[in-house]
N, C-alpha and C positions, 0 to 999 in steps of 0.2 A: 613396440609401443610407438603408437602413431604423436608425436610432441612438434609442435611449432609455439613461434611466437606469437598469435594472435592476441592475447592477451592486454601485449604493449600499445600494441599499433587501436585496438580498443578504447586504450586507457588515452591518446593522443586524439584523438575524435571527439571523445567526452571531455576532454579541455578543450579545444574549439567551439564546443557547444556551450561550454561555458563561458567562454571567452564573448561569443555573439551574443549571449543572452546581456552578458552585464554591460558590453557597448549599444544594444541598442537599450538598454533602460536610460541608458548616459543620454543620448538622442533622442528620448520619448517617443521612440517607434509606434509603441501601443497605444499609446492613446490617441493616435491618430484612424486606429483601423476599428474601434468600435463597432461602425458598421461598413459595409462592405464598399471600396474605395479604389478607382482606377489609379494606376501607374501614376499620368499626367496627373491629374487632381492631387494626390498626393506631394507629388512635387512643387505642384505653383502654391499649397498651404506650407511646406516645407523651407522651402526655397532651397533644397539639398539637389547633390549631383545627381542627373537622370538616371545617368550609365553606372553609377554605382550605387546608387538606389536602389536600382532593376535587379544588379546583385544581391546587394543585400536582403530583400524581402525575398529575392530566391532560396538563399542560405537559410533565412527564420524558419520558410514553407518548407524545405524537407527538413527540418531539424523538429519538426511538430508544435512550434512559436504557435504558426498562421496558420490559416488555412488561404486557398484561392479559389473562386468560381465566376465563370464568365469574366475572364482577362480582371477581378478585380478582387485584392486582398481584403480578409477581415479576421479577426483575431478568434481565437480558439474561444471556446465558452471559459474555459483555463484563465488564458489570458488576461483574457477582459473584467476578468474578476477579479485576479493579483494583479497585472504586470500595469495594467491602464489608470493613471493617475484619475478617471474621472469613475472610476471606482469607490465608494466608503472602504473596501477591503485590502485596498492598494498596500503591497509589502515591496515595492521596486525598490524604495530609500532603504528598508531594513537591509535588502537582499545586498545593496551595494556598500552600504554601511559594515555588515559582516564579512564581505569578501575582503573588504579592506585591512581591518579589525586581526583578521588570522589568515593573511596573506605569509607567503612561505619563500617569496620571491627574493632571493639574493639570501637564501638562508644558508648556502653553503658556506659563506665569507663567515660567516658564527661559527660554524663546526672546523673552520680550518687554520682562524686565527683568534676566535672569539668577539669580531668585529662584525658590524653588519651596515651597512649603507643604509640610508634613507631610513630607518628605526621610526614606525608609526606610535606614535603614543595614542594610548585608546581614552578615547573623548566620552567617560564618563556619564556627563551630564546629558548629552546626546544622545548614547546610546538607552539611557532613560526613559527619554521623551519618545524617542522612536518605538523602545518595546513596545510603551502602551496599546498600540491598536496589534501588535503583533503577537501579545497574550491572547488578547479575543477571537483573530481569526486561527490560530493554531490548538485552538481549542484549550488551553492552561486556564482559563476563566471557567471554563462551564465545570471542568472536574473538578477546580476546585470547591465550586460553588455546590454542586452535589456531593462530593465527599461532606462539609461543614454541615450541611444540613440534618445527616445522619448522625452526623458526631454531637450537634447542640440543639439540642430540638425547641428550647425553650425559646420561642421565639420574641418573647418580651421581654427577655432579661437583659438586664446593662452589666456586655462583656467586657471582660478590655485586653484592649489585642495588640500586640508590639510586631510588627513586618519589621523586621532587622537587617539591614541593607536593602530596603525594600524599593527602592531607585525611583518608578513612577506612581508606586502604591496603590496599585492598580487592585491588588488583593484585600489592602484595607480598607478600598473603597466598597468593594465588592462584599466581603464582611459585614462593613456597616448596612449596607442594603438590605442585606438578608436579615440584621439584627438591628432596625431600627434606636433603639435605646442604647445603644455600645458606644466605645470609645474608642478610637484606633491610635496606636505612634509611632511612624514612620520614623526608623532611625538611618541617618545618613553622613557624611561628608558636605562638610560646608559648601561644596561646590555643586555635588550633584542636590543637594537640601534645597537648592532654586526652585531647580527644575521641578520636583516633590511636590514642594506648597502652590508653583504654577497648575500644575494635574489637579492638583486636590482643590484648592479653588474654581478649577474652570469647573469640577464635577459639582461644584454646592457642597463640601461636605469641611471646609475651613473650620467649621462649629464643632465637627465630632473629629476630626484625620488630628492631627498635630506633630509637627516635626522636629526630632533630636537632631540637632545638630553634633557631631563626635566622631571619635573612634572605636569602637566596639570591645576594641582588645582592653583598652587600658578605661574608659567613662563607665560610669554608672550608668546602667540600661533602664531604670526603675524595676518596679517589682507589683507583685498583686496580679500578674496578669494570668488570665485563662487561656488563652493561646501565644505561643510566639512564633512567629514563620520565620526561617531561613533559609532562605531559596536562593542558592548559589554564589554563598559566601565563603563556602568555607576554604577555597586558594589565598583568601583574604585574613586568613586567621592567623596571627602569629605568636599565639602563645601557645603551651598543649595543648592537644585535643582534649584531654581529659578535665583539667582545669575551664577550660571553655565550656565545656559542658554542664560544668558544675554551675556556670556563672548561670547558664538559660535554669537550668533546674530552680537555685537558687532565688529567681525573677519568675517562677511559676506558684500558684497556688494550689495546695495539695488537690489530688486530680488535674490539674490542669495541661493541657496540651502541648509539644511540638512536635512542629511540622519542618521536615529538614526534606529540601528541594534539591535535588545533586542530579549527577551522573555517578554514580556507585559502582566500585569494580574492587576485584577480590586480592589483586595484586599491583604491583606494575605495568600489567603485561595491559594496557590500556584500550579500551573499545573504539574502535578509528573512528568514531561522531564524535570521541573528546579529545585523543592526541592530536588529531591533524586543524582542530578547532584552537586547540593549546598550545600546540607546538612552539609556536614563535614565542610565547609567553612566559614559557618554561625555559627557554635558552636566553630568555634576557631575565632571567631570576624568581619569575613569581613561583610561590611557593604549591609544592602539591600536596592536591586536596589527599583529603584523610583515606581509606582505604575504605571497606565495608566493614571489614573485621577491626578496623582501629576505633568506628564510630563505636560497635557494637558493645567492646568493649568498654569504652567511656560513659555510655548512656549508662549500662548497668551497673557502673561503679558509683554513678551519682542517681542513682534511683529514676531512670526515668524508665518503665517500662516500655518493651515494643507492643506497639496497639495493631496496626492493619498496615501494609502497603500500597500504597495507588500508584494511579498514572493520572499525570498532569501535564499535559498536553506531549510535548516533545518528551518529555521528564519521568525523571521516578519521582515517589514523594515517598515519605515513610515518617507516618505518626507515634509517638512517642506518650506515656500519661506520666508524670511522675506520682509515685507513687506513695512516697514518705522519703522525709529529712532530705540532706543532701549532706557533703561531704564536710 
């Protein structure tokens, strides 16, 4: 058997590549090469080093960033539509925002004394404000918005919808659009609840969005509603699964909906989009999310039946009706 290490030396390449991508979004690379732009010109709008300039747009171009023709750089159609800030679609702030977020760097001083340098705390309110445009281009808006359509057809009925750590409420906005007459309520942390009523305002929808301020575990969520969304809270949950469960049941109205937004996995043995995303976060204590068999479990102890599975952009989604009573 023919066996080398190629694999490794792979995996060292693809962290360089990553590494170039996130330093030049740091230096707004892209948004200079929109269209197609010599070496010099680049540099006298820059005022960055020639000679390692010359490199670096070399590095971007074989790494498939750039492209180049006739001695002058211009950014990939890719590019120019993510990475270049004079884009509407721009995710550079997300992208650096998340490298940061579940960075793994000095994680061994955790596994070897329980200690960790430099320990990021994740800026909430920020990471809120930033989703926003980063639901729509990832496609989590459109599916949602066709999945709902299928599920409430009446389209002049006054719903009312509770987004449960819903951060920029980007989906109750989205909701209300579709359902004119509905009500929506963002339930949050005082902290990120800013940032909520700033989104919701700037969208026009103050009149119909409305935001709880709390904690989810222990506050009264209200009740009466037709739909509740929670879409990636549940590391946040610190009471039973099952009991939690009961509480959304509980705050639905007979038939009414949820919609639980996760990464769902059948064990421990966790899908590397969510441990190496979590890692840092699970070794400095946050709790982990519920299992698939543990959800399954709870819904159907507290009457919520299973309805359909989707996909929601990056996401799984999986609807919920309750049925009758609850616990």
């Amino acid at each position: 058997m023919d066996i080398k290490p190629n694999i490794y030396y792979k995996t060292i390449l693809q962290y360089r590549e990553a590494e170039l991508l996130f330093e030049a979004l740091k230096l707004d690379i892209f948004s200079y090469l929109d269209e197609p732009i010599a070496l010099e010109e680049f540099v006298n709008l820059t005022n960055y080093h020639r000679e390692n300039t010359k490199y670096f747009l070399s590095a971007l171009l074989s790494s498939g960033y750039i492209e180049k023709n006739n001695l002058k750089y211009c950014n990939t159609l890719l590019s120019k539509i993510y990475l270049s800030k004079n884009s509407p679609q721009y995710i550079g702030e997300v992208i650096l925002f998340r490298e940061k977020l579940g960075s793994i760097t000095n994680i061994g001083d955790k596994i070897k004394d329980n200690s960790l340098t430099q320990y990021y705390e994740p800026n909430f309110p920020k990471l809120a404000e930033i989703v926003h445009n980063e639901m729509y281009i990832t496609g989590r808006v459109d599916d949602f918005n066709r999945e709902i359509k299928q599920l409430f057809i009446e389209k002049d009925r006054s719903y009312k919808v509770l987004d449960l750590g819903g951060g920029s409420g980007v989906l109750s906005i989205e909701f209300v659009r579709n359902f004119p007459n509905s009500t929506a309520y963002v339930f949050e942390t005082p902290d990120v609840a800013r940032t909520s009523k700033k989104i919701i305002e700037h969208n026009h929808m103050k009149d119909k969005i409305f935001v709880i301020e709390g904690d989810f575990n222990v506050d009264d969520i209200g009740n009466d509603y037709d739909l509740i969304i929670a879409s990636g809270i549940f590391n946040f949950v610190d009471i039973d699964t099952t009991e939690f469960m009961n509480k959304l049941s509980s705050a639905l109205v007979l038939n009414g909906k949820l919609l639980i937004i996760a990464t769902f996995f059948d064990n421990e043995e966790y899908p590397k989009e969510h441990i190496l995303n979590w890692l840092r976060s699970y070794m400095n204590g946050a709790k982990q999310a519920p299992t698939k068999s543990e959800i399954e479990k709870s819904t159907e102890k507290v009457n919520l039946l299973f309805e359909k599975r989707i996909k929601v952009g990056l996401f799984e989604g999986v609807f919920y009706m309750k049925e009758k009573g609850e616990l």
